[in-house]
VMD Tcl script that draws the C-alpha trace (Angstrom):
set ca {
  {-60.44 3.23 -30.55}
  {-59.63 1.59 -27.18}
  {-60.89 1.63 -24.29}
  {-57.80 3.14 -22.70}
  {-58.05 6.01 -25.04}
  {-61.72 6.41 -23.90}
  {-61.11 6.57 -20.48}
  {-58.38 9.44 -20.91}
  {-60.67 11.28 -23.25}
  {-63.27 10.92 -20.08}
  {-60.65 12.25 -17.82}
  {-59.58 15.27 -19.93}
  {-63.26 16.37 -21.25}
  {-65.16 15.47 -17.79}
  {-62.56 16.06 -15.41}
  {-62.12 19.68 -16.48}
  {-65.57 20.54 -15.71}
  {-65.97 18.31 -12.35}
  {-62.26 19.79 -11.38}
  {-63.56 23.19 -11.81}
  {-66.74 22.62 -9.39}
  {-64.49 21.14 -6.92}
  {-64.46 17.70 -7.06}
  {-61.42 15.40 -7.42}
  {-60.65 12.41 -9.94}
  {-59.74 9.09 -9.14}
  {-58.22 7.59 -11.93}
  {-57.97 4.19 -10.89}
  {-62.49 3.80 -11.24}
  {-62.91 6.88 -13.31}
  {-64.73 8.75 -10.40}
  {-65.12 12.05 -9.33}
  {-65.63 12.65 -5.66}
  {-66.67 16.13 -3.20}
  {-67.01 16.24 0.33}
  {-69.47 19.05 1.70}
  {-69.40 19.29 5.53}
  {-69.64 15.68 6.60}
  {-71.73 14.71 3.10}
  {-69.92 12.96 -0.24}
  {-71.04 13.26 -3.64}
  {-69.56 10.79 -6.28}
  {-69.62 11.25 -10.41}
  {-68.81 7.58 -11.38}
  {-68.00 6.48 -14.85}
  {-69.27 3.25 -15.93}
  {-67.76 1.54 -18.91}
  {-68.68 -1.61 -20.96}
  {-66.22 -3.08 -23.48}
  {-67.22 -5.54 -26.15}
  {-63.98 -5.03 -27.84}
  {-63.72 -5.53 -31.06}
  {-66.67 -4.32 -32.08}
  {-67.75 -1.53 -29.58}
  {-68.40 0.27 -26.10}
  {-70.71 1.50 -24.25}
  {-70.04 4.12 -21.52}
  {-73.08 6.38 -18.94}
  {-72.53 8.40 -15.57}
  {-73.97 7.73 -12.11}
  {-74.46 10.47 -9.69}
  {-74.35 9.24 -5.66}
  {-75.05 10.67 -2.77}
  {-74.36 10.21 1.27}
  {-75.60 12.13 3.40}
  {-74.12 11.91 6.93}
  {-77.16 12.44 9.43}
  {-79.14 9.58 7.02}
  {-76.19 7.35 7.30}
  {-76.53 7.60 11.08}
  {-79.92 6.58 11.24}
  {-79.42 3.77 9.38}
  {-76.59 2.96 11.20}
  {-78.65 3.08 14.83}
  {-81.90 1.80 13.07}
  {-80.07 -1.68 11.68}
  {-77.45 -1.98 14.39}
  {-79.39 -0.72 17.62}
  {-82.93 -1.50 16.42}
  {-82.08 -4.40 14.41}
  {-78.78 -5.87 16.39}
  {-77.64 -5.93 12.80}
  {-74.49 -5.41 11.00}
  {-74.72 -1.91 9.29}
  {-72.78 -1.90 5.79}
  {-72.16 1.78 4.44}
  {-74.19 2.37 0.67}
  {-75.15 5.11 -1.24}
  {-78.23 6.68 0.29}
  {-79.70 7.29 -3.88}
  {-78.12 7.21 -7.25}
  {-78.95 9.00 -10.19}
  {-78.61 7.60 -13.59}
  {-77.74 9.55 -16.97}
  {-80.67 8.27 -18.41}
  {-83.11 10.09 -15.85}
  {-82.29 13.17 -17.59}
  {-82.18 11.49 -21.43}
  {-85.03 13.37 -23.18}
  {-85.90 10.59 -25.92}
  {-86.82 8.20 -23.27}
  {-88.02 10.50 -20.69}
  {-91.70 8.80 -20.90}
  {-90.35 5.12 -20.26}
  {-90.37 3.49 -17.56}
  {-87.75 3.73 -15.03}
  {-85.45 0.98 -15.76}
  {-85.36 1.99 -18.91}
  {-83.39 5.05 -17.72}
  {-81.42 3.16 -15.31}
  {-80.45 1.24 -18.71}
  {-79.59 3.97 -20.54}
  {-75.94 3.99 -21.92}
  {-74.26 5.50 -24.82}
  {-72.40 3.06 -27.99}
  {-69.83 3.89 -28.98}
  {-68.23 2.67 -32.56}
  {-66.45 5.65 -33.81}
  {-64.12 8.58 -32.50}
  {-67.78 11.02 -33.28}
  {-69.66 8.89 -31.25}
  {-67.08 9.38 -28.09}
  {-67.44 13.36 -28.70}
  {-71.63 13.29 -28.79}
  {-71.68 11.22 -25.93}
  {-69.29 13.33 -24.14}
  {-70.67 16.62 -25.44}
  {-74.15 15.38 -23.60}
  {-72.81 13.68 -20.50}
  {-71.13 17.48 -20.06}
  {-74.31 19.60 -20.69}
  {-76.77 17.16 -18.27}
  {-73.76 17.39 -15.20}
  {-73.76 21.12 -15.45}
  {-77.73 21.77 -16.24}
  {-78.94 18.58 -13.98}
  {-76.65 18.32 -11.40}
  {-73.47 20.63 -11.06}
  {-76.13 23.51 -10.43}
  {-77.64 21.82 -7.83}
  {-75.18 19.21 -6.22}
  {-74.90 20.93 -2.61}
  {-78.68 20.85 -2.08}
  {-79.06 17.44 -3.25}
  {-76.83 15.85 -0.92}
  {-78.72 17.34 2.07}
  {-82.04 15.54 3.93}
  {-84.44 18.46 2.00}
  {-82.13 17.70 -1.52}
  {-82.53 13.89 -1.25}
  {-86.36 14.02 -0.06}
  {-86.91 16.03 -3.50}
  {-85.17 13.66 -5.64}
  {-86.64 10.92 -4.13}
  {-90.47 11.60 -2.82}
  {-91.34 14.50 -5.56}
  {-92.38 11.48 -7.80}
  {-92.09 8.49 -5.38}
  {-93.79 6.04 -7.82}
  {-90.36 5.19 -9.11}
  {-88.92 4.24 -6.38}
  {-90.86 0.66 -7.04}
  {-89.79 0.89 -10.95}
  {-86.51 1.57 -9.51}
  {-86.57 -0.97 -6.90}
  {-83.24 -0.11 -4.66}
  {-83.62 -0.96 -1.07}
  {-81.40 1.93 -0.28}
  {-83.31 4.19 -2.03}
  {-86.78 3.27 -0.70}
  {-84.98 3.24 3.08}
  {-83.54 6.77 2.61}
  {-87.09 7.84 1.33}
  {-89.18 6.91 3.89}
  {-85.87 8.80 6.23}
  {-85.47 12.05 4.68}
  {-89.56 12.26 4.79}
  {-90.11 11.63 8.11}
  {-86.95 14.40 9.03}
  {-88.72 17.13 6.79}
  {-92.00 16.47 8.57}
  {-93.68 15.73 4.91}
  {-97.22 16.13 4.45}
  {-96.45 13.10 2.13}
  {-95.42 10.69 4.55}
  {-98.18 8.52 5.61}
  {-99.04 8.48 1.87}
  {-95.36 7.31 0.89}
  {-95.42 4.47 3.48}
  {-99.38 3.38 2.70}
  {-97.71 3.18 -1.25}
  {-94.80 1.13 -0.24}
  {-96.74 -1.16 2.04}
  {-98.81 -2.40 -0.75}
  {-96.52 -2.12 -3.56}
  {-93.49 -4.12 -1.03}
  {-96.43 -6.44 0.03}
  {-97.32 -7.65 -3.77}
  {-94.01 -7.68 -4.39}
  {-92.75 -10.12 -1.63}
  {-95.29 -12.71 -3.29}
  {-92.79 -12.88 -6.28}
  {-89.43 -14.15 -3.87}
  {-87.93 -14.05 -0.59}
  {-85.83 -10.95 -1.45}
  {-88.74 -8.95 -1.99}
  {-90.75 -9.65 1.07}
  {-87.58 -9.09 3.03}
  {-87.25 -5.33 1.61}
  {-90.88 -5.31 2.88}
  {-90.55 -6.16 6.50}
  {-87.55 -4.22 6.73}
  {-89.41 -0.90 5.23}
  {-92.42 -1.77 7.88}
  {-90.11 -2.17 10.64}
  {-88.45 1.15 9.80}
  {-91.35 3.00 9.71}
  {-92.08 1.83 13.53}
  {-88.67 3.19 14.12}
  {-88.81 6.44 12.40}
  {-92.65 7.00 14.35}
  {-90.15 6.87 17.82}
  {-86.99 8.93 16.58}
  {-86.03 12.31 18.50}
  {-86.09 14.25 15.18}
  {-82.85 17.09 15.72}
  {-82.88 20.13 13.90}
  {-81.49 19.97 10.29}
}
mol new
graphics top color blue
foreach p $ca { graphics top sphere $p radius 0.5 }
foreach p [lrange $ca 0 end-1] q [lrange $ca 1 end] { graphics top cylinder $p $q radius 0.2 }
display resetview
């Protein structure tokens, strides 16, 4: 087994379910991509050869939403005087929704892939990457592009958001709160304050995600909220 053989077995098994719910394959980075209004949703395919011996392949669910990605786009360039470079506003990783490590903690999700050694091992791992699209995701993909979608995936449990630890992510948090008016709001910024702020004692990175989540917090207390 090879990895191109993989990647067209991918292709065949996945693509006829994402085909069917509208999306369209890229076959040149094994993704799958849907606009909705002015929002994108990407099913991305990551693979991992250690040829001979074996593979290792997961999926990766992203989301941009289009009134987050202006805010972020007036908050860093306006705000800031900042060059603004387009990213996923969150990702969700197969292993979120992998039951036997459903209790671990979250990087052990983001970890999460599936080895592959033998022809059977290709079919289980496809057989499951099919079922958690269409029961995680497929049913719900049009919500969870929009500002209340994204606010659910990412502030229903917000703790992981530090486990998690991508800027983006915390950013678009602290955004799609603040738009739905969330009783949770002050809470979610007083938790990211002091998690960011022990963080930053560990490196430079980390205390910059910290001043930047503190100065976006200032911004989002003075933005003209529009209707959703």
């Amino acid at each position: 087994m090879r990895l191109p053989e993989i990647r067209k077995e991918v292709h065949d098994r996945i693509g006829e379910l994402m085909l069917a719910h509208g999306y369209k394959l890229n076959k040149s980075d094994s993704s799958f991509k849907k606009k909705i209004d002015s929002n994108l949703i990407q099913l991305s395919i990551d693979y991992y050869d250690f040829f001979p011996s074996s593979y290792q392949i997961r999926f990766r669910y992203q989301f941009v939403n289009s009134y987050v990605q202006e805010i972020k786009k007036q908050f860093f360039e306006d705000y800031l005087s900042l060059e603004y470079l387009k990213l996923w506003d969150h990702i969700v990783y197969e292993g979120v929704y992998q039951d036997e490590i459903k209790n671990e903690e979250y990087k052990a999700k983001v970890a999460f892939k599936h080895d592959l050694i033998t022809h059977a091992d290709l079919d289980n791992a496809l057989w499951q990457m099919r079922n958690k699209i269409s029961n995680h995701l497929l049913i719900n993909d049009n919500y969870y592009v929009t500002v209340p979608g994204l606010n659910y995936l990412l502030n229903t449990e917000y703790e992981m958001l530090i486990n998690f630890f991508e800027p983006e992510a915390i950013l678009t948090s602290v955004i799609v709160a603040r738009l739905m008016q969330s009783p949770i709001y002050e809470e979610l910024n007083s938790y990211l304050d002091f998690e960011l702020q022990n963080l930053s004692k560990k490196g430079e990175f980390f205390g910059r995600v910290f001043n930047l989540r503190r100065k976006l917090y200032d911004f989002m207390k003075v933005y003209q909220i529009r209707d959703l």
